[in-house]
Structure formats: C-alpha cells, structure tokens
C-alpha positions as CSV (number, residue, x, y, z in Angstrom):
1,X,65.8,164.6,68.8
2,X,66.8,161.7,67.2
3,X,69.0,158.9,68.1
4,X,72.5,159.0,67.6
5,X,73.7,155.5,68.1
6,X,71.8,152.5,66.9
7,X,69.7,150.1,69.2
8,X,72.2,146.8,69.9
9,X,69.5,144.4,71.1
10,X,66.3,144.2,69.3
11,X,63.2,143.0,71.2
12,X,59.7,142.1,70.2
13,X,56.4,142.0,72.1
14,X,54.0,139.3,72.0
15,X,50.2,138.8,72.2
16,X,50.6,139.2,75.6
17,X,52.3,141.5,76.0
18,X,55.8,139.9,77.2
19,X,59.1,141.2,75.6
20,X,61.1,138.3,74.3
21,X,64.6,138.7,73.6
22,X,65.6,137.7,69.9
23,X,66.3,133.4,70.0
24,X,67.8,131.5,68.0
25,X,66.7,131.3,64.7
26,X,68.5,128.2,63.2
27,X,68.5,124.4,64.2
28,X,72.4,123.9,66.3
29,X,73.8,121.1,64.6
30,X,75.5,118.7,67.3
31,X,74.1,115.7,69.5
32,X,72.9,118.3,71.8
33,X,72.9,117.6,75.3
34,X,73.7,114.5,76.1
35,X,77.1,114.5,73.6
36,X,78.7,117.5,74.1
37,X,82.8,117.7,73.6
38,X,82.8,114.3,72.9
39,X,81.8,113.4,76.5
40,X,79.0,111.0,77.8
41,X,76.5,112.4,79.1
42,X,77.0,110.5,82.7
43,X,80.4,111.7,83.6
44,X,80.5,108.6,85.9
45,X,81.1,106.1,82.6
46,X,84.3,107.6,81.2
47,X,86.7,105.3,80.9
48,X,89.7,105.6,83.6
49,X,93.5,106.7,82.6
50,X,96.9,106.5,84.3
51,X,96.7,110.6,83.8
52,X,93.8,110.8,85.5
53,X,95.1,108.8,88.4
54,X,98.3,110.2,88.5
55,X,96.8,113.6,88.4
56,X,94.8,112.7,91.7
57,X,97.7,111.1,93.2
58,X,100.1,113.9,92.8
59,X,97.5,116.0,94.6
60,X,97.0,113.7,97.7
61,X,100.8,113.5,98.1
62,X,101.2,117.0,97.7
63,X,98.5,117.9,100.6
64,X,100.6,115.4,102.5
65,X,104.0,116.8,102.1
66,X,102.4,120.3,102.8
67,X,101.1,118.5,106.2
68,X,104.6,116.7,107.2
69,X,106.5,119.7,106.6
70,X,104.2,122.4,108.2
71,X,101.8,120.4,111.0
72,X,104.4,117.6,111.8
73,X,107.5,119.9,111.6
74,X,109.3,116.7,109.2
75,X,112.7,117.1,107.5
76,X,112.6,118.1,104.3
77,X,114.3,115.1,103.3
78,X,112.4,112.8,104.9
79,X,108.7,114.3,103.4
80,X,110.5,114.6,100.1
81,X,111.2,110.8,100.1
82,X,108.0,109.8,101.7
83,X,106.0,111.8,99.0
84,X,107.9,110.4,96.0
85,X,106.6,106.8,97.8
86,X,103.2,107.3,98.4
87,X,103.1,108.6,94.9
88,X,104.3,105.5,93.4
89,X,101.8,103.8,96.1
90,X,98.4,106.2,95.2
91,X,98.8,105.9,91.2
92,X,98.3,102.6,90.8
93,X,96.0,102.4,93.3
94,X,93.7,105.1,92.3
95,X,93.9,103.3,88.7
96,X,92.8,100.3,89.5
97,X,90.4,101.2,92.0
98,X,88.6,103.7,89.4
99,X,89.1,100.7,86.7
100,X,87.1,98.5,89.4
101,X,84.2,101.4,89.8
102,X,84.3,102.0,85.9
103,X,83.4,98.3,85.4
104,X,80.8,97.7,88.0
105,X,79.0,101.1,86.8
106,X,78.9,99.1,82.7
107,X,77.3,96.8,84.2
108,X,75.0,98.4,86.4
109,X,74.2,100.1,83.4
110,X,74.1,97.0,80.9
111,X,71.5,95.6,83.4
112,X,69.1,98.6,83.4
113,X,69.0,98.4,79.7
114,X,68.4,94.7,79.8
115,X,66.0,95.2,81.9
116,X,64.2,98.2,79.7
117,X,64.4,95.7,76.5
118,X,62.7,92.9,77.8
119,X,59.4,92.7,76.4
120,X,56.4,92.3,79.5
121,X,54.0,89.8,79.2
C-alpha cells in the first residue's frame, strides 16, 4: 500500500553506512561565533551601564526588604525607607565597582595581546 502522507525529514546514508540528517547547505553569513547579537565574545569586557547596575541594585534591596519584613518582623515603613536608601547606596556602588573591574579586565587583556605581538628573538 502506498504512502499517504509525504516523508518530512529526508535522510541519506553514507559509505559507511551512518544516516546523516540533511545540513546546511549554504555558508551563514554573520561573524559567527565569537560576534553574535552584537556582543563580545567574552561577556566579561562589555562595557558597564547605570541600567545594569541599577537593575542589580533593585534586586539586592528587594531580597532585603523581603528579609526585614518577613525574618526580622520590620515595619513596613521603616523597610520601605531603608530599601529606598540602600538603593540610592548599591547603584552607584555597583557602577563604579563594575567600571573598576571593566577597566582592569582591558588591560589585562591589552597586556596579553602585547605580549602575543612581540616578536621573540
């Protein structure tokens, strides 16, 4: 009896034997792996925002009001105040501090590549 819905997935055998699934048959345009999205490839050497750190902060602060008002049995008043602080404390903090680690890491890389450049003797 014959079929009555066509195959969806062709496959092909090999010398050997082995059944390969149907590749790619075109070059991907693209910088391939190491650009993808616009990104570097060392996630480590993107450059730091305030978003970023406020993102962070907002999530520290919140994981403390969540502790003062359920652990430490706080007024709500009193967390709501304290939260609104150590956000204002943590942003800038978190900035600078990732600003700091962002620098050191260019130069940490600058100095491999220096080091890869110069000729040996």
């Amino acid at each position: 009896m014959a079929r009555q819905t066509k195959r969806k997935t062709k496959h092909r055998g090999n010398a050997a034997g082995m059944i390969e699934a149907r590749g790619v048959t075109h070059a991907r345009s693209g910088g391939g792996p190491a650009v993808k999205g616009g990104r570097s490839a060392d996630p480590r050497l993107r450059e730091p925002s305030w978003r970023s750190a406020f993102i962070r902060a907002l999530f520290a602060a919140g994981i403390f009001a969540v502790v003062m008002l359920a652990v430490l049995n706080g007024s709500p008043a009193g967390v709501l105040l304290t939260t609104v602080l150590l956000l204002g404390v943590y942003t800038p903090f978190g900035f600078y501090f990732d600003r700091w680690m962002y620098r050191r890491r260019l130069a940490q890389v600058e100095a491999q590549r220096a080091a890869k450049a110069k000729p040996r003797r």
